[in-house]
N, C-alpha and C positions, 0 to 999 in steps of 0.2 A: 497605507499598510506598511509599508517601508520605514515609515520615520517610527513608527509605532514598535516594530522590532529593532531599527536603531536605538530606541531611549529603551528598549528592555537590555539588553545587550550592553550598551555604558553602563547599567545599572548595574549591571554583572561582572563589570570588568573594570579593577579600579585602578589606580596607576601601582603598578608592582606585583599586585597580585587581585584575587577573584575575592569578590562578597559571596557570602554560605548562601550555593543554592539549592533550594528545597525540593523535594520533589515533586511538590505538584506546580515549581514553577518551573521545572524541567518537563515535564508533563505537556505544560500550554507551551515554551518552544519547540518541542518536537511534533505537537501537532501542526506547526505551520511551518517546520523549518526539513522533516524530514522529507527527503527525496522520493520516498516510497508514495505517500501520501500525495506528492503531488501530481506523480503519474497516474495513478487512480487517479484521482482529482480531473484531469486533461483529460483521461478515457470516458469519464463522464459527460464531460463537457461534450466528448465527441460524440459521444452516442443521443445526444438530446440534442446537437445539431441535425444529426439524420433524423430525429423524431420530427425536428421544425422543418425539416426537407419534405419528407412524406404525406406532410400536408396538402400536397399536390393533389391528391387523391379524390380530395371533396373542392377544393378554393379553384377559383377561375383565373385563366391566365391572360390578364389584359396585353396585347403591343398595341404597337401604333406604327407606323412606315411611309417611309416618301420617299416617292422616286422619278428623279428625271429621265426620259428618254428621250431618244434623236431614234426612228428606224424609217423604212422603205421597204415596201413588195410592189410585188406584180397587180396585185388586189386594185392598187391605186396610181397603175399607171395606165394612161391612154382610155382614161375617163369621160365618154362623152360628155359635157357641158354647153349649155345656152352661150351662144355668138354674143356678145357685145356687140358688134359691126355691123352684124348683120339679122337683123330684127328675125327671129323664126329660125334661125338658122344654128344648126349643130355644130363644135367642135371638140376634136378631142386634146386634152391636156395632162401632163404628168401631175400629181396632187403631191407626192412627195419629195426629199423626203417629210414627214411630219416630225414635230418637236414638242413637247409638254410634260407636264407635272403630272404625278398620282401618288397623290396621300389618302391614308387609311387610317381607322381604328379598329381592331380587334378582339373579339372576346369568347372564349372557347373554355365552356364551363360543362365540367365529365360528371354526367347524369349518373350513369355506371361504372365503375372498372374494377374487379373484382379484386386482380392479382394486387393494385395498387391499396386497397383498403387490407389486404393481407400485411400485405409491406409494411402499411401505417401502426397496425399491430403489433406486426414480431419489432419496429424501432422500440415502442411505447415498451414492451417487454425486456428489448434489453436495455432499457435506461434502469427500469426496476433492478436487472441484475446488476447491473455496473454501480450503483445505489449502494445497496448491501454490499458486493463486495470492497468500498471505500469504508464502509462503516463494519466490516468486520476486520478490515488493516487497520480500521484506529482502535479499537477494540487491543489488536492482537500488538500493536505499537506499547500499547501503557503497559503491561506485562514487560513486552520490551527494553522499555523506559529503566520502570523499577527494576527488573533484572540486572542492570548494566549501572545503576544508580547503587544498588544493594552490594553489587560485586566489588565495586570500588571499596565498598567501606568494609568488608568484609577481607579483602588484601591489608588493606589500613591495619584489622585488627590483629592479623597474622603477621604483619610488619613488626606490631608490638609487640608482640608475643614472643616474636624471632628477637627482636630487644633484652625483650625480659632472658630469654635463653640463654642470650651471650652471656648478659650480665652474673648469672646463675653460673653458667662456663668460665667465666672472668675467678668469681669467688672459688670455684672448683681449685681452679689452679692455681691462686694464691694459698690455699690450703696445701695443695699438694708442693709446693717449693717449698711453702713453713715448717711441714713435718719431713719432707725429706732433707732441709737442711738442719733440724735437729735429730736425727737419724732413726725417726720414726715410720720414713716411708720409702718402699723402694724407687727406685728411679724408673720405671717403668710407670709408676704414677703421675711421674711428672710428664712424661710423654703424653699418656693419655689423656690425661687434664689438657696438655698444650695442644693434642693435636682436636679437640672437641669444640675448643678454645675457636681453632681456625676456620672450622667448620662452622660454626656459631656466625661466623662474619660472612661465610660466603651464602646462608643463607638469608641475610638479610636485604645480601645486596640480590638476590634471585628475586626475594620477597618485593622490593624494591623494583624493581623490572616490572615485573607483575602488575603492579599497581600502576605504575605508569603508564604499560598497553591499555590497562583497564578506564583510565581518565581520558586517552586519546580516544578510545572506542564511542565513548561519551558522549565527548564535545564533539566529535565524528557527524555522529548524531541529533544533535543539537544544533547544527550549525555555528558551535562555540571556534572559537580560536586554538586550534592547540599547542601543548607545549605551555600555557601558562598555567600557574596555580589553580588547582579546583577544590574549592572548600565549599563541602556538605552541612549542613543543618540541621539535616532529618537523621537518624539513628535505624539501625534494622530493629525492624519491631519483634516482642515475642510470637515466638510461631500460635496461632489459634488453635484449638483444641478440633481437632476431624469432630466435624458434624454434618446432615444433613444440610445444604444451602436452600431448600426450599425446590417448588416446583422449577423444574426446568422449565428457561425462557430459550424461544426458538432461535437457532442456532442463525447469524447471519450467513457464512460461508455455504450452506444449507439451503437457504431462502438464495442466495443469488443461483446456486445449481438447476432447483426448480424454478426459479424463472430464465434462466437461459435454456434449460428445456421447452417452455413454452413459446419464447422466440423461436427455436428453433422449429415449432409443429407449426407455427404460425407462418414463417419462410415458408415450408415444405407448401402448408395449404396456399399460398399465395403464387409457388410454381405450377401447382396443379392448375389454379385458377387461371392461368392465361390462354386453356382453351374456350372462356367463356369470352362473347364477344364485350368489348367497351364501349360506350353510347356516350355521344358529347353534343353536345348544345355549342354552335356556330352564329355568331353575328358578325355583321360589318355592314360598318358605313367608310364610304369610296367617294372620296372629291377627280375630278380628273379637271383639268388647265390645260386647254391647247393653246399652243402661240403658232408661229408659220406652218403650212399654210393656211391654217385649220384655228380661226382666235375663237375660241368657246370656252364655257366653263358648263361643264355636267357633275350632276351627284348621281346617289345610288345608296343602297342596301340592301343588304343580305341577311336573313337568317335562314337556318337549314340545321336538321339533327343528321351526325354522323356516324355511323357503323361501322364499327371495325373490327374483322374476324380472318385471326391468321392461323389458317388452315396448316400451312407448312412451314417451317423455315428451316428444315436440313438439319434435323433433328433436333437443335442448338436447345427448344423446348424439351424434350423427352431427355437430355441429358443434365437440364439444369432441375428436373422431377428428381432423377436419381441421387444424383446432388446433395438435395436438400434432405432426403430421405436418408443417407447414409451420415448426412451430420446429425440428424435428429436421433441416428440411433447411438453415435458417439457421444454424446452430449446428455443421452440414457443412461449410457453404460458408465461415463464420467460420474451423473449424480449419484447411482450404485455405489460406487466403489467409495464417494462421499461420507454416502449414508455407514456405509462398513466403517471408513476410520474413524468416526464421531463416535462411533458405539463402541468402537477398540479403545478412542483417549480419554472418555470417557470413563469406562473402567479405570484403565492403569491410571488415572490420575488418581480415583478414588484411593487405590494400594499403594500410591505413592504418597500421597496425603499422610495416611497412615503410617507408614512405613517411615516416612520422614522426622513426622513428632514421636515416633515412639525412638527410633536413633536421638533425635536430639535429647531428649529425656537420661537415653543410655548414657549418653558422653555427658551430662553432667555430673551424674552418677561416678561416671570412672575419671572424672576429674576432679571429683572430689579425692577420691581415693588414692587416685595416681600423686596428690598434693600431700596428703598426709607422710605416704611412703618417700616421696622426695625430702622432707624433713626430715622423719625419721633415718632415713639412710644419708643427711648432712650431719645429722648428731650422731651417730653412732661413727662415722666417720673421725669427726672432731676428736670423739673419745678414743679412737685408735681402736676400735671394735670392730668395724665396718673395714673394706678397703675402696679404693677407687672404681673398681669393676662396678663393685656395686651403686655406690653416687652417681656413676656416670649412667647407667642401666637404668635408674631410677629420674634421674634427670630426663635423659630419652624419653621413659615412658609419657613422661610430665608434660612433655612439649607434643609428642604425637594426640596428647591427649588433648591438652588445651586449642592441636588443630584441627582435631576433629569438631571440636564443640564447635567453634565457630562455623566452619563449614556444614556439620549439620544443621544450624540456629538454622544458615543462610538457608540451605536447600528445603529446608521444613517453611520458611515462609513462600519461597516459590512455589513448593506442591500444591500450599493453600491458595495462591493466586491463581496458581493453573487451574485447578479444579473447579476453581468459581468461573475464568475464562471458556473451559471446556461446554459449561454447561450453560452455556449464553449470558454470562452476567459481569461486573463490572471485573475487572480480576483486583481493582484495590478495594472492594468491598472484603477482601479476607483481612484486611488492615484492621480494619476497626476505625471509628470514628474520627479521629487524631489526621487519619487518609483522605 
């Protein structure tokens, strides 16, 4: 996996500068390079280890054991025993100390245990939540992506714009030094002109800043290198016209809240569950080896069903009841409050949607307008009709105007990607096909 994102990453990175990258191939390293994703990613993992834990519930648990001893009691001292010496005849002898081996196998398989088959549940449940909520982060990541992918290019075009502006300020004020050195313009024009001029530059380099937070933020995210060149491929698309996206598809973030509810009733039932007793099924088989004074070798085995029922333990039960009952009501009140904001972003996406392409609509509208009036107030200017107030007033509007547009383009394609996001679905499906 490693070399796999090393040869995508050369690919991206040539000597000097960056190859145009596209967005759905910023798309595929951010699903495997962002750090968000990968935490989810490891909380899942955690939670399906505790699921393979819980197993304990039904599966048997074989050991096996061996042990030397050396002991001595009283049991085995001054043991009467048959005389050697003396045919018929009694004496007594110490037998220890004794010395030998005892090895075992083991097998303790739980017939019953309530509280633990609860456990085994509520794991099984929060693997589901932990599930959905890694796949509504990646979900909410590609919205992400494109935002900060769109943003870039969208600086880019207000970089040029703030270009076009100087340039426009530049002609402003070679006008106004032409007619004020044929004494067709006050000197006050020449100021104005020169100080719009300067202005003109300092927003470029603002514009320029801008852009560059916005590329670092990126590659941030990407796992890219920052600080080197980033060139785009992909273009911001026209915003899509608000319509209906079709039935709502279930919300993940949603789907992980009811199932972390239902771990959570599952916990609760699995605390209640431990006044019920647990029943286990006991085997063993027992070698024992004596050596001094005792040489024998004995087996043995055991089975036996075991019952276990705990009556008391110092409340530690009755507090871990309440416990579980006061997260399950948290964990209620959490999916509520869920439920409420789904149905609040839902709407305001929908008015945002709207509201966005009907703006961008406006500001082409008045960029167009605000284009013509900057002409006209260059030529009427030219002709000594006009004066500077006016060009420069008309310029302004030109460029507030041409800012808008783009920043609405921009915001009107995001409403539409949120809005398809809000409603459980792909958020580049607002793209169109090209996505």
């Amino acid at each position: 996996m490693r070399y796999i994102q090393a040869v995508i990453v050369a690919l991206l990175l040539l000597s000097g500068g960056a190859s145009a990258l596209s967005l759905d191939e910023a798309q595929s390293l951010a699903s495997r390079q962002a750090t968000t994703l990968q935490t989810l990613s490891a909380e899942t993992r955690q939670a399906e280890a505790m699921q393979q834990q819980s197993a304990q519930a039904f599966l048997p648990k074989l050991s096996a054991d061996a042990t030397w001893l050396r002991a001595d009691s009283s049991l085995i001292t001054n043991i009467p025993v048959p005389s050697p010496t003396a045919p018929g005849g009694i004496q007594r002898t110490d037998l220890g100390p004794v010395e030998g081996t005892v090895t075992g196998v083991q097998l303790v398989q739980p017939l019953f245990n309530a509280d633990a088959l609860q456990q085994r549940d509520a794991a099984k449940r929060n693997v589901t939540a932990r599930r959905q909520s890694e796949q509504w982060a990646r979900q909410a990541l590609r919205l992400e992506v494109a935002r900060r992918y769109f943003n870039i290019l969208r600086l880019r075009q207000q970089e040029i714009a703030a270009k076009q502006a100087h340039s426009a300020a530049s002609r402003a004020s070679e006008l106004a030094h032409g007619s004020y050195n044929e004494g067709l313009a006050a000197r006050l024009d020449v100021e104005q002109a020169d100080a719009e001029l300067a202005a003109s530059l300092a927003r470029i380099s603002q514009s320029r800043a801008a852009t560059e937070e916005a590329e670092y933020q990126l590659q941030s995210l990407l796992g890219l290198t920052t600080g080197k060149p980033l060139h785009l491929s992909d273009t911001i698309p026209q915003p899509p016209t608000p319509a209906s996206t079709g039935e709502d598809l279930p919300r993940k973030d949603l789907q992980a809240r009811q199932s972390a509810v239902a771990a959570a009733e599952a916990r609760a039932r699995a605390s209640r569950a431990e006044w019920i007793p647990s029943i286990n099924l006991l085997a063993r088989q027992q070698w024992a080896h004596g050596r001094e004074p005792l040489d024998d070798n004995a087996d043995g085995w055991l089975l036996a069903v075991n019952l276990k029922w705990t009556l008391f333990d110092g409340l530690g039960r009755q507090g871990r009841i309440a416990e579980s009952r006061a997260k399950t009501l948290k964990t209620k009140a959490q999916l509520e409050e869920t439920r409420r904001r789904i149905a609040q972003e839902q709407a305001v996406s929908a008015s945002q949607w709207q509201a966005g392409y009907a703006a961008w609509q406006a500001a082409e509208k008045s960029t167009q307008a605000a284009t013509k009036a900057a002409r006209l107030a260059t030529r009427r200017y030219q002709e000594n009709i006009g004066s500077m107030t006016d060009l420069l007033t008309a310029r302004a509007r030109l460029d507030r105007e041409r800012a808008t547009l783009i920043d609405t383009r921009y915001q009107a394609v995001l409403a539409a990607m949120n809005h398809h996001l809000q409603h459980g679905r792909d958020p580049l499906l607002a793209l169109g096909e090209p996505y």
